[in-house]
C-alpha positions as CSV (number, residue, x, y, z in Angstrom):
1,X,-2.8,-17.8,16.6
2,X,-0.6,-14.5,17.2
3,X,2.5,-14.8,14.4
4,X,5.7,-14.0,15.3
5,X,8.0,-11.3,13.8
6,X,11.3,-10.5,14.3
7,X,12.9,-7.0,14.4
8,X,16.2,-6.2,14.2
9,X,17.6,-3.1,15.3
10,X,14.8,-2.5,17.1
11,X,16.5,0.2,19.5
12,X,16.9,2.7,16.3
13,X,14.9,5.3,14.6
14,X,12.3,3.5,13.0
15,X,12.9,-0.1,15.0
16,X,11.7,1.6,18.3
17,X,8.7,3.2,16.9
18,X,7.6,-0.4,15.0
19,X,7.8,-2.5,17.7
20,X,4.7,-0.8,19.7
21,X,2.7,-0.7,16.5
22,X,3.7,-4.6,15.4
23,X,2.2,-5.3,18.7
24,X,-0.8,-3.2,18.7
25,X,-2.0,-5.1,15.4
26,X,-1.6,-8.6,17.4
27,X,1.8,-10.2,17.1
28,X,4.3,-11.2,19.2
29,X,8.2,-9.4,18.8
30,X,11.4,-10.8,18.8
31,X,14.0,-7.7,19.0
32,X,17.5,-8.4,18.1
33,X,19.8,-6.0,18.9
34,X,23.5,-5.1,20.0
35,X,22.4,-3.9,23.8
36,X,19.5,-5.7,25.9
37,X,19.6,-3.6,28.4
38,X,19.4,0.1,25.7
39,X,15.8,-2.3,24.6
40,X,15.2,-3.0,27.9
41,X,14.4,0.3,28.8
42,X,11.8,0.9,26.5
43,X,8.3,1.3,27.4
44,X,7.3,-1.4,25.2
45,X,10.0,-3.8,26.4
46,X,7.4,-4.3,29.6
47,X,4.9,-6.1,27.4
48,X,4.9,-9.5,27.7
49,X,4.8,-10.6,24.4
50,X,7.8,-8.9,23.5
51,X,11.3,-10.6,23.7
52,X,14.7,-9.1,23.4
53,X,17.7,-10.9,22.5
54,X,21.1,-9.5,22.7
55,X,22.9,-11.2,19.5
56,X,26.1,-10.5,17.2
57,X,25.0,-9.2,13.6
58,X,28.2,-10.2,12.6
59,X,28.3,-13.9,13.6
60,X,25.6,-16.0,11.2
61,X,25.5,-18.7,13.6
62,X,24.4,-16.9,16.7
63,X,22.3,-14.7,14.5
64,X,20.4,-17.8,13.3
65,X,20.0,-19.2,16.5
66,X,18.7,-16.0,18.0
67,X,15.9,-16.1,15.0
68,X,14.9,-19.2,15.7
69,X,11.1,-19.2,16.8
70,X,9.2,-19.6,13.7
71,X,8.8,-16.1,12.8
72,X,6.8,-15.1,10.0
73,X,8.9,-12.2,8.9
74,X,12.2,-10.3,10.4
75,X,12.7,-6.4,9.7
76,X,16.0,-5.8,8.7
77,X,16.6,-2.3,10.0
78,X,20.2,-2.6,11.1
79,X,22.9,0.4,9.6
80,X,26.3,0.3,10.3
81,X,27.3,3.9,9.5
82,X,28.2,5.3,13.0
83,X,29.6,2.2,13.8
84,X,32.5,1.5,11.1
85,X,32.6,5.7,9.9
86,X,33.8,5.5,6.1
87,X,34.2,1.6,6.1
88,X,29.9,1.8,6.2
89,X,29.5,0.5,2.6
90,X,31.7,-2.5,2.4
91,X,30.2,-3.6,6.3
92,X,26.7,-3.3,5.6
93,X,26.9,-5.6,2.8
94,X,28.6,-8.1,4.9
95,X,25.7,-7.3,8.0
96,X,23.3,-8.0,5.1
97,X,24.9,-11.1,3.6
98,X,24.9,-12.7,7.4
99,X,21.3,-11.5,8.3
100,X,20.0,-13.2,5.1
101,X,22.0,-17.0,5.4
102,X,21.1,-16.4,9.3
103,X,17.0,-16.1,8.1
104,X,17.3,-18.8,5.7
105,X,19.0,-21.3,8.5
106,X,16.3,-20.0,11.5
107,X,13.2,-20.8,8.3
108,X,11.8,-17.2,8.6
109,X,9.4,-17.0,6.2
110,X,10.3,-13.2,4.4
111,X,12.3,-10.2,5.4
112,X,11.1,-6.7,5.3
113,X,13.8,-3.9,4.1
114,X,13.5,-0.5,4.8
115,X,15.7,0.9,2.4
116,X,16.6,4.3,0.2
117,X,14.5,5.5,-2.3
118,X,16.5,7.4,-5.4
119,X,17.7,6.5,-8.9
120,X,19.3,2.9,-10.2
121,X,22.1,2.4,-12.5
122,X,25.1,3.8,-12.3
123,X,26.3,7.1,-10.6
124,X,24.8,6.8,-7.5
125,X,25.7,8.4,-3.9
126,X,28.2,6.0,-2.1
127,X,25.2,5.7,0.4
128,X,22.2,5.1,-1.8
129,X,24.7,2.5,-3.6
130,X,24.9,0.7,-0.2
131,X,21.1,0.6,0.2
132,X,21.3,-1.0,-3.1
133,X,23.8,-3.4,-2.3
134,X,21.8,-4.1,1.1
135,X,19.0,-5.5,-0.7
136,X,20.9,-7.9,-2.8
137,X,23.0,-9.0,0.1
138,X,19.2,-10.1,2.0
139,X,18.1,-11.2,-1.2
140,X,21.6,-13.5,-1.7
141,X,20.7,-16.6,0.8
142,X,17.5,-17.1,-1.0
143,X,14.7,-16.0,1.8
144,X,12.1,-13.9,-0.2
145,X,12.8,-9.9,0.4
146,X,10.4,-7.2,0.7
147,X,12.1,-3.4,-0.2
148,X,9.9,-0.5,0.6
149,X,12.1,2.5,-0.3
150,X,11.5,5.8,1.2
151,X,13.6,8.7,0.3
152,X,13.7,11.8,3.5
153,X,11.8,10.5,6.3
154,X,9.7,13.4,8.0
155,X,9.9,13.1,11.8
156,X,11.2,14.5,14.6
157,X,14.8,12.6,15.3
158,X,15.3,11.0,11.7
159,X,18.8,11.5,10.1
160,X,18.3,13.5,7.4
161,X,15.0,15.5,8.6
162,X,17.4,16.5,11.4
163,X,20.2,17.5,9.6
164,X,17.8,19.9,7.4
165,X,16.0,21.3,10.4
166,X,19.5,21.6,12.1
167,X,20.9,23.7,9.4
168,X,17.8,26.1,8.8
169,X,17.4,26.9,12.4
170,X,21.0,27.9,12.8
171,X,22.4,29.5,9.6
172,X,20.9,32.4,8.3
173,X,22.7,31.8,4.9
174,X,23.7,29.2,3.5
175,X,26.3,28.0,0.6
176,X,23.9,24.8,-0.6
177,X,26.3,22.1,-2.8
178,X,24.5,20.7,-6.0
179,X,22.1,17.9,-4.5
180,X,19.6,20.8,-3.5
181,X,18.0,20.6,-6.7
182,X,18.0,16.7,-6.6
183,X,14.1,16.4,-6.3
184,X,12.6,13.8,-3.6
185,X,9.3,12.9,-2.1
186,X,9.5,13.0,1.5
187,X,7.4,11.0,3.9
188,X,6.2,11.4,7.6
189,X,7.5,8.3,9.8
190,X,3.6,7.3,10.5
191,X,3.1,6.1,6.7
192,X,6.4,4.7,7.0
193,X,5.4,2.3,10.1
194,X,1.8,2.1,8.6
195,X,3.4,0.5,5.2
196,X,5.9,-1.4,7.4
197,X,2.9,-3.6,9.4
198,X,1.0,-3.8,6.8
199,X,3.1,-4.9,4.1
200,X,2.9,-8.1,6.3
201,X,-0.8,-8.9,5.7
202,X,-0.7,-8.6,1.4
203,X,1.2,-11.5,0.2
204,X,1.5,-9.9,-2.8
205,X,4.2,-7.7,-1.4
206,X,6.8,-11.2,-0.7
207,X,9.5,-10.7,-3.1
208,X,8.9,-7.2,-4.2
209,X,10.4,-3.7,-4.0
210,X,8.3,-1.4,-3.5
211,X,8.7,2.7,-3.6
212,X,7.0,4.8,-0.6
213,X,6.6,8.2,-0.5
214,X,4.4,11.6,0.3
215,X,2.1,13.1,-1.8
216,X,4.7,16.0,-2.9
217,X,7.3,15.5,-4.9
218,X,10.3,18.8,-4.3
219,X,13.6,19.6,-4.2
220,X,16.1,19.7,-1.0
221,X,16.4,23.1,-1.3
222,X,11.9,23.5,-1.5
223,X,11.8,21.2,1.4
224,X,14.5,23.3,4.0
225,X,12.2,26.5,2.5
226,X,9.8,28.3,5.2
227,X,6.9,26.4,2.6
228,X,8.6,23.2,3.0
229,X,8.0,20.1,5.6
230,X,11.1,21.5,7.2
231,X,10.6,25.4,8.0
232,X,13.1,27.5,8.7
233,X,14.8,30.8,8.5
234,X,17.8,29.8,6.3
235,X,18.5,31.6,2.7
236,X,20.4,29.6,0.1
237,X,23.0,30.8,-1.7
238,X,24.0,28.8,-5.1
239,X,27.3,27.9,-6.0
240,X,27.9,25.6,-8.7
241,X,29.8,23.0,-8.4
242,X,29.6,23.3,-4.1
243,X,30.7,19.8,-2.9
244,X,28.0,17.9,-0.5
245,X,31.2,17.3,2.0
246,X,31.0,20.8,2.7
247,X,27.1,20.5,3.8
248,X,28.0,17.1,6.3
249,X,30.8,19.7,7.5
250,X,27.5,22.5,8.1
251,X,25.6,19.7,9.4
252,X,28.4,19.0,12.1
253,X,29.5,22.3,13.1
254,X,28.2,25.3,11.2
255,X,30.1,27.6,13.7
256,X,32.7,27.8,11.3
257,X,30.5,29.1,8.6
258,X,28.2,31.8,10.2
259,X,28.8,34.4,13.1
260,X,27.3,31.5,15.5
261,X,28.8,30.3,18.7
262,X,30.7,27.2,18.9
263,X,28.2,24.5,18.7
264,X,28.0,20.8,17.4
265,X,25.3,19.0,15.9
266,X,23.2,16.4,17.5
267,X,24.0,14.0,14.5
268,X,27.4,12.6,14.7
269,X,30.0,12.8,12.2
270,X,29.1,9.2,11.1
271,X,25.5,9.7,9.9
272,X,26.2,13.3,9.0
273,X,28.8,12.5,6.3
274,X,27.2,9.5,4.3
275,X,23.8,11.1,4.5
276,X,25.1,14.6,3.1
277,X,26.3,12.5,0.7
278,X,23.5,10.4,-0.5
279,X,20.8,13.0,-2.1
280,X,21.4,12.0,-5.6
């Protein structure tokens, strides 16, 4: 009998590339997201074993209903960041909070996070703090939770590979703020969706957060290097005590900064700022 899984966000980054590979390894998908007809137009939407529901993230009782068909996990893969701009923190806990009492009413089974790999504790980025808080607010309603963490996603339209390959290309020198020596262990997007499907066929993954990551372990400022998953032509120059706003500003409009022509960045200001923010 195919099982059921539920993915929400499913028009995003990673949601988008999941669903085709949920359904290659035999289940049927539930998407839940804020525009039928953006899902709609997917190429895997056609498939008849694939559903899409238009639902409120923000509304517990139409969430719940909308989860309701016996699913056997849901993928929580919903950010609100360029939604609610500096008010992301305080709404993804809420969006969390509601997706977990909405899984526990529908019965699903588990939850899959796809959340930020870093340090714990105190001191953390205002946006690794929220993937933090994201967990516990899944976790709160009771449903069993399973965190995979992964730090830069490698991949042609992710966030933060983006906003690196952005800056390299375009700035032949760059002013870098401290987090460039914050090490990390990058990861292409096909390991990601390889541990997201398979997490659901080892039960011993129900309940657990688990860290996911690349065989390399390197610095921001080794990975935007010509040697580096993200190559390049840009040269850093160190400055102690830089800010990271100022490389969210680079990210959004580096014209300012260099003798380049007016130009903006393909990553809004919403994504740009949090995740300049968050390599700590």
């Amino acid at each position: 009998m195919q099982q059921t899984v539920i993915v929400s966000g499913a028009t995003g980054y990673i949601g988008g590339r999941l669903v085709p590979r949920l359904l290659a390894a035999g289940s049927r998908v539930r998407c839940l997201v804020r525009c039928a007809a953006k899902a709609r137009a997917r190429p895997w939407a056609a498939d008849p074993r694939v559903e899409v529901i238009e639902t409120d993230f923000s509304d517990a009782g139409t969430l719940s209903a909308a989860m309701r068909c016996g699913a056997a996990a849901a993928y929580y893969l919903v950010h609100s960041m360029m939604a609610v701009g500096a008010e992301y923190r305080r709404r993804d806990r809420e969006l969390a909070e509601t997706f977990g009492r909405a899984a526990r009413s529908a019965g699903v089974a588990r939850v899959v996070y796809l959340g930020g790999l870093g340090e714990i504790g105190d001191g953390l980025s205002e946006h690794l703090a929220s993937r933090r808080e994201v967990e516990a607010g899944l976790a709160a309603a009771g449903v069993p939770v399973t965190v995979l963490r992964a730090a830069m996603i490698i991949g042609s339209g992710s966030a933060s590979f983006e906003i690196l390959r952005y800056l390299v290309e375009r700035l032949p020198i760059m002013v870098t703020p401290r987090w460039v020596y914050t090490q990390c262990q990058p990861i292409a997007v096909r390991d990601v969706l390889r541990y997201l499907v398979d997490c659901l066929s080892v039960p011993a993954t129900t309940g657990k957060a688990l860290d996911i990551g690349g065989p390399d372990v390197l610095t921001y400022r080794a990975a935007d290097g010509r040697d580096g998953p993200v190559a390049g032509s840009a040269a850093a120059a160190d400055r102690p005590g830089s800010r990271p706003h100022a490389a969210a500003q680079l990210a959004l409009d580096p014209s300012g900064y260099a003798d380049q022509p007016p130009h903006r960045s393909p990553i809004g200001r919403g994504v740009a700022k949090p995740s300049g923010l968050s390599r700590r």
